[in-house]
C-alpha positions as CSV (number, residue, x, y, z in Angstrom):
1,X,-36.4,52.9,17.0
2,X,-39.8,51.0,15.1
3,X,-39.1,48.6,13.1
4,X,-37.7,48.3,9.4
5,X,-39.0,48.8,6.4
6,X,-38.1,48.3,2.7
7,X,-39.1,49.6,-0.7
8,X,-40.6,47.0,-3.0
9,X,-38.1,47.1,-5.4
10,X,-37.4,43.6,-6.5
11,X,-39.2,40.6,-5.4
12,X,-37.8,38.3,-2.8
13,X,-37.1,35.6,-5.6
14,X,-35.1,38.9,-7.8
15,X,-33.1,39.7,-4.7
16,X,-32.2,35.9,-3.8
17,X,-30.6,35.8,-7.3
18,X,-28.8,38.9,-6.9
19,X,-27.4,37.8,-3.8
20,X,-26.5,34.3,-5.4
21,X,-25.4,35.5,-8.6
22,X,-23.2,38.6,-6.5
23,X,-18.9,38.0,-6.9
24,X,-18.5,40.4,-4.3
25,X,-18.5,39.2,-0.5
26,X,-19.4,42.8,1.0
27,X,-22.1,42.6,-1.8
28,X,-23.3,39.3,-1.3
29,X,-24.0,40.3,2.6
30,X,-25.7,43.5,1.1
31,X,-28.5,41.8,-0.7
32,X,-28.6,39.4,2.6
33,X,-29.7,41.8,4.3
34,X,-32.1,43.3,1.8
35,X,-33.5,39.6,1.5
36,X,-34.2,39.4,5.6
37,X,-35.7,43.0,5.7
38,X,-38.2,41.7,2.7
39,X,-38.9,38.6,3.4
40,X,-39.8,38.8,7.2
41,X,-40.6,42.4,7.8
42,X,-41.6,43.9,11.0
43,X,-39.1,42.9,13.5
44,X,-36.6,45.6,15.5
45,X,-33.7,46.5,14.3
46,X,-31.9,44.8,17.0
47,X,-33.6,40.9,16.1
48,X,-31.7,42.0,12.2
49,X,-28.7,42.6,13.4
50,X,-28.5,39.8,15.9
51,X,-30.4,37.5,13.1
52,X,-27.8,38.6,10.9
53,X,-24.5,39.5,12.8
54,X,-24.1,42.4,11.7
55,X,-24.5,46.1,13.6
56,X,-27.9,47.9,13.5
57,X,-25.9,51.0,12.0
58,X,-25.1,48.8,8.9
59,X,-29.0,47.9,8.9
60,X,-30.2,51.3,8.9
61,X,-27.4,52.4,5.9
62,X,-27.9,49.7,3.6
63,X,-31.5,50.1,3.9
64,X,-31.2,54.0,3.2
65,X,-29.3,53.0,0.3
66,X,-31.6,50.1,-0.9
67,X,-34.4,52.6,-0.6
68,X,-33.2,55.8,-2.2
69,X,-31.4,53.8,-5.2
70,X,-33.1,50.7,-5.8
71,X,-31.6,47.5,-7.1
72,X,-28.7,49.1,-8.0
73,X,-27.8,50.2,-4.8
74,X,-24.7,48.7,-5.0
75,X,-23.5,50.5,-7.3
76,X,-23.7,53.7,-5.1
77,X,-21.2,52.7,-2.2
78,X,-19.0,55.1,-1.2
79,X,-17.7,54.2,2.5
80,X,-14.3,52.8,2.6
81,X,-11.4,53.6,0.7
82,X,-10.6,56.5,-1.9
83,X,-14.0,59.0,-2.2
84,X,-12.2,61.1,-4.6
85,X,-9.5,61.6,-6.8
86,X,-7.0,63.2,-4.8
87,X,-3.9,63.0,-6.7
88,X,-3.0,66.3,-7.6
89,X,-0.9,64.5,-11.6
90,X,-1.0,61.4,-13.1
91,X,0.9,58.6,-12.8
92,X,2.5,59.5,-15.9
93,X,3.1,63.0,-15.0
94,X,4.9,62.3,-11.9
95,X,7.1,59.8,-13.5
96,X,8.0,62.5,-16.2
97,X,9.0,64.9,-13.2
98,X,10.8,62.5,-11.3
99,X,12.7,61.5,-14.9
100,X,13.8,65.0,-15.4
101,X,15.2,65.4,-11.5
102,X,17.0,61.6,-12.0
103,X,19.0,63.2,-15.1
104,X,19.7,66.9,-13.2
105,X,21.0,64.6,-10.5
106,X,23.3,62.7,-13.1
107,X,24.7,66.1,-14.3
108,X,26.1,66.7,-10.5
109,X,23.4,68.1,-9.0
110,X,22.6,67.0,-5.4
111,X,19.0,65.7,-5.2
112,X,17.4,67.2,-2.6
113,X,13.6,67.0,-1.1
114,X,13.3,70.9,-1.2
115,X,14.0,70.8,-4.6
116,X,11.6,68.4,-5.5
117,X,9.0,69.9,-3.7
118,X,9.2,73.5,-5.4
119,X,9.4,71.5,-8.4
120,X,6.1,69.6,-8.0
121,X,5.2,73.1,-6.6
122,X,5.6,75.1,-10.1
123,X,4.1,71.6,-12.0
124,X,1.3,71.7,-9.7
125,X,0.5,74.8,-9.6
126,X,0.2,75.6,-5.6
127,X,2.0,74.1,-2.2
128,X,2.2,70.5,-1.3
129,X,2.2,68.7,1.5
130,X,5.8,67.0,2.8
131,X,3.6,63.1,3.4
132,X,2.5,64.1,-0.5
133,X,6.5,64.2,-1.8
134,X,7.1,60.8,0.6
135,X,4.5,59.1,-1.0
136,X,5.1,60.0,-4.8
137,X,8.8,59.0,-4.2
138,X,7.2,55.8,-2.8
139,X,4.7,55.4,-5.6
140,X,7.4,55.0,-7.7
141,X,10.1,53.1,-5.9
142,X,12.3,56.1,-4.8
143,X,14.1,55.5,-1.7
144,X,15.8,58.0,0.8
145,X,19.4,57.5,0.4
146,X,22.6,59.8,1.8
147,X,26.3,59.2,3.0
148,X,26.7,58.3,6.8
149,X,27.4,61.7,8.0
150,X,31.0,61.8,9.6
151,X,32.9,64.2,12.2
152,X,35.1,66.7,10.1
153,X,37.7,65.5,12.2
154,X,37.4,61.9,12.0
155,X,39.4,61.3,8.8
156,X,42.8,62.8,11.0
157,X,42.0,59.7,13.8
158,X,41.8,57.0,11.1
159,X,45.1,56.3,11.4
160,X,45.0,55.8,15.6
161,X,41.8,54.1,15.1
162,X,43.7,51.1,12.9
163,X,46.7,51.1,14.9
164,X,44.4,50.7,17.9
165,X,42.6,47.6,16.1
166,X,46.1,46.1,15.0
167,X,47.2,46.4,19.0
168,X,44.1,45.4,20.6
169,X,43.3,42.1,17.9
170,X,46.9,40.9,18.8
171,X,46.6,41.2,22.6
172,X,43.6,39.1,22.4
173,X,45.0,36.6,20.1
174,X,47.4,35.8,22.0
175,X,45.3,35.6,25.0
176,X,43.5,32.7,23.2
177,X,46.6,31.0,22.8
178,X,47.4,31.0,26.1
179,X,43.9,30.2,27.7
180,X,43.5,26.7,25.3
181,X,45.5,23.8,27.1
C-alpha cells in the first residue's frame, strides 16, 4: 500500500495538546498517531506501525476516522464493547418482574425457569433467549438454587445407613486403641 496521508484538520501544535490534555489512554495513543502521520508524512505504513508499535490495520482505521470526522473523531468510536442497546427492559423493569415472581414464590408457588421465561415472554412482547433469562437473574444477584435430588427409596435405608455408621465408627475406634502402645 502508498503511503499515509492525513486531512489538515488541526495543526500539529492543536493535535499535541489534544493528545496531552486527552484522560483516556486508548485516546491519548489515538491522537499519537494522528501527530506522527502529520508531522512526518510520507513514510509506509509499515515504518508507522513499527515507529509506533502498533498494527498497520489500526493505522489505516484511525486515519479513516481522523479523516471522515475531523478532530472529533474520538468521539465516533464504536469498536469494542456494547454497539447498541440490546437489552430488551430496563433495569427497573426487570427488577419489577423479578419482584412480582419473588412474592408468587412466597405464596407456594415453585419458581421455576419456564415460568420466568413466558413471563419475560408476555412483558416483552416476543421469545427470549435461555443465556438472556441466566443473565437477568445474574444482573440482579439471582442464584440457581434447588434441593439435592434424592432416590424415592432412600428415606426407607436411613435407618441401615446410621446403624452401619454406629458399627463401622466403633470397629475402628477400637482399632486405634489397640494399635497405640
Amino acid at each position: 500500500m502508498g503511503s499515509l496521508s492525513i486531512e489538515p484538520h488541526l495543526t500539529v501544535v492543536q493535535i499535541r495538546e489534544r493528545m496531552y490534555s486527552c484522560s483516556n489512554g486508548h485516546h491519548a495513543s489515538y491522537w499519537q498517531i494522528v501527530l506522527t502521520l502529520s508531522s512526518s508524512p510520507g513514510r509506509k505504513a509499515k515504518a508507522y506501525a513499527s515507529l509506533l508499535g502498533c498494527s498497520e490495520r489500526k493505522l489505516y482505521r484511525i486515519r479513516a476516522l481522523y479523516n471522515k470526522e475531523g478532530a472529533d473523531f474520538t468521539n465516533k468510536l464504536l469498536w469494542g464493547g456494547r454497539r447498541q442497546a440490546r437489552c430488551l427492559m430496563s433495569f427497573e423493569q426487570e427488577e419489577q418482574l423479578l419482584q412480582t415472581q419473588f412474592t408468587l414464590a412466597l405464596q407456594g408457588e415453585v419458581l421455576v425457569a419456564k415460568q420466568l421465561r413466558k413471563a419475560v415472554e408476555n412483558k416483552v412482547g416476543h421469545s427470549v433467549s435461555e443465556d438472556y433469562l441466566w443473565d437477568l437473574l445474574q444482573r440482579h444477584g439471582w442464584s440457581k438454587k434447588a434441593p439435592r435430588p434424592q432416590h424415592s427409596k432412600a428415606a426407607a435405608s436411613k435407618d441401615k445407613q446410621e446403624a452401619f455408621k454406629k458399627k463401622h465408627l466403633n470397629d475402628s475406634v477400637q482399632q486405634l486403641h489397640r494399635q497405640s502402645p
